[in-house]
PLY file of the C-alpha trace (Angstrom):
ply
format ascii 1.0
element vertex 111
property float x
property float y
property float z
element edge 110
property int vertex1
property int vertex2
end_header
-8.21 -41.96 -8.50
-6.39 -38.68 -8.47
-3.76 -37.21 -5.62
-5.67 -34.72 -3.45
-5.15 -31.17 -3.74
-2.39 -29.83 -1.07
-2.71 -26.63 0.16
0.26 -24.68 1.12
0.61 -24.18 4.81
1.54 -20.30 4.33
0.68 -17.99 2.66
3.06 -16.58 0.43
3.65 -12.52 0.13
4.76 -10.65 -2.52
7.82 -9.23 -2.95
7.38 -5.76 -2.69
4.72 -3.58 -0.15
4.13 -0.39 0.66
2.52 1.18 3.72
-0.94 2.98 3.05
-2.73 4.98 5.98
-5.41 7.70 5.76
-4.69 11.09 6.47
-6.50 11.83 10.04
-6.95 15.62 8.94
-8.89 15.09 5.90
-9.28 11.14 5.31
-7.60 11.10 1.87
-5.23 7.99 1.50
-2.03 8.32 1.59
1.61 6.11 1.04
4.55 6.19 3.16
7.13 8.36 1.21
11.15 7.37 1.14
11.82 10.09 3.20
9.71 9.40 6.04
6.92 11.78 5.47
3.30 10.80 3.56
2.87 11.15 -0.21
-0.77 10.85 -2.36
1.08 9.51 -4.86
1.04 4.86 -4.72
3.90 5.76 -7.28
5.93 7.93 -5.08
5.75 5.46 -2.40
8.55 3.96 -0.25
9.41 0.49 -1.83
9.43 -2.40 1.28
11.40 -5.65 0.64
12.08 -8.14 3.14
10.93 -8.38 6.80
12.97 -5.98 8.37
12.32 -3.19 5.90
8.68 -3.84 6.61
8.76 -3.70 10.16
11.21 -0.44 9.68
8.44 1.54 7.90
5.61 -0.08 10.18
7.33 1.71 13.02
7.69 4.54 11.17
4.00 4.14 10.26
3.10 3.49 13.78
4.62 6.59 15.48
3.11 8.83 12.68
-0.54 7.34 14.26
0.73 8.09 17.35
1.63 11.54 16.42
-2.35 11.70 15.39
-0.87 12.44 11.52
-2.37 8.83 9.90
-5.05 6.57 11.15
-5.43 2.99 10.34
-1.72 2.03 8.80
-0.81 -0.90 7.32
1.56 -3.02 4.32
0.11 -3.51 1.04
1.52 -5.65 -1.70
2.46 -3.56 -4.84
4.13 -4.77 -8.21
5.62 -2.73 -10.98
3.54 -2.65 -14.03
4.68 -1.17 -17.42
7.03 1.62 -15.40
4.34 2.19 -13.26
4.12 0.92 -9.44
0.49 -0.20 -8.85
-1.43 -1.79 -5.88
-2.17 -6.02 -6.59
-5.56 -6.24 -4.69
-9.03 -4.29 -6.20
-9.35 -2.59 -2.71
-6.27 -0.98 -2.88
-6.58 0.04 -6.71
-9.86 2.07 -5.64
-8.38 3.81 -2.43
-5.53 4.33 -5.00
-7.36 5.80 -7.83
-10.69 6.81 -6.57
-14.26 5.87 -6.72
-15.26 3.42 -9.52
-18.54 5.33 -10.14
-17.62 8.64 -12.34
-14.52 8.83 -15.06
-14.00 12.36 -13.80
-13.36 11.05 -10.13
-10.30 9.24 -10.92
-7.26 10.81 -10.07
-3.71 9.57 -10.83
-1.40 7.14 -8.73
2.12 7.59 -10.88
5.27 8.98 -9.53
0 1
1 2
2 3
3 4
4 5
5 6
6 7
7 8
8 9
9 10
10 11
11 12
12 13
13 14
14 15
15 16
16 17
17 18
18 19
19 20
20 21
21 22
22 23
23 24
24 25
25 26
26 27
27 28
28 29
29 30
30 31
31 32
32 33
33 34
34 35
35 36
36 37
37 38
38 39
39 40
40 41
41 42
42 43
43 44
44 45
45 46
46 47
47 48
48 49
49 50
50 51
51 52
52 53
53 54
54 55
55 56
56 57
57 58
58 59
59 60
60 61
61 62
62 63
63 64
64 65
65 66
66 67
67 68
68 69
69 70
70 71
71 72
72 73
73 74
74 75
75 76
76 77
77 78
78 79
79 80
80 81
81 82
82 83
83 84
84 85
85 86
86 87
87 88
88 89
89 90
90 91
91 92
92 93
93 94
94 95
95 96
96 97
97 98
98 99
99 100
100 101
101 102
102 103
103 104
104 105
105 106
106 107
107 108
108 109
109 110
């Protein structure tokens, strides 16, 4: 008889995030930058570590859809890959590169 499978009672995050949010004037995705301001670039993207960081750049986030600037922010989790900061989930790897449909569409996520 073998030991039943536990399940872990949270869930665990990763160890980096960034904030994403789409641009309210045009739609087009966009990353919270270092310095406070939006950036098209995943690469170029303010690097969040640790709970209070996140909640930092979440405010930050939040008064930016206040100011009617971003629309619909929130953290994603992002890992460095081969120099190159990319986003962990398939959703995010589309919003960050484009449509999946046309080799011409793509557009570029590095710093």
């Amino acid at each position: 008889m073998s030991a039943p499978i536990q399940k872990s009672a949270a869930k665990t995050r990763a160890a980096t995030q960034i904030v994403t949010a789409n641009r309210l004037d045009d739609g087009v995705v966009v990353y919270l930058a270092p310095d406070g301001g939006w950036t098209e670039r995943l690469g170029a993207a303010r690097r969040i570590e640790g709970d209070d960081a996140l909640a930092s750049a979440l405010e930050i986030a939040k008064a930016a859809e206040t100011d009617r600037v971003v629309v619909e922010a929130y953290p994603i989790d992002v890992a460095e890959q081969g120099g190159a900061l990319v986003a962990l989930r398939l959703r995010e790897k589309i919003r960050a590169e484009g449509p999946t449909i046309h080799p011409e569409l793509w557009r570029p996520t590095g710093a």
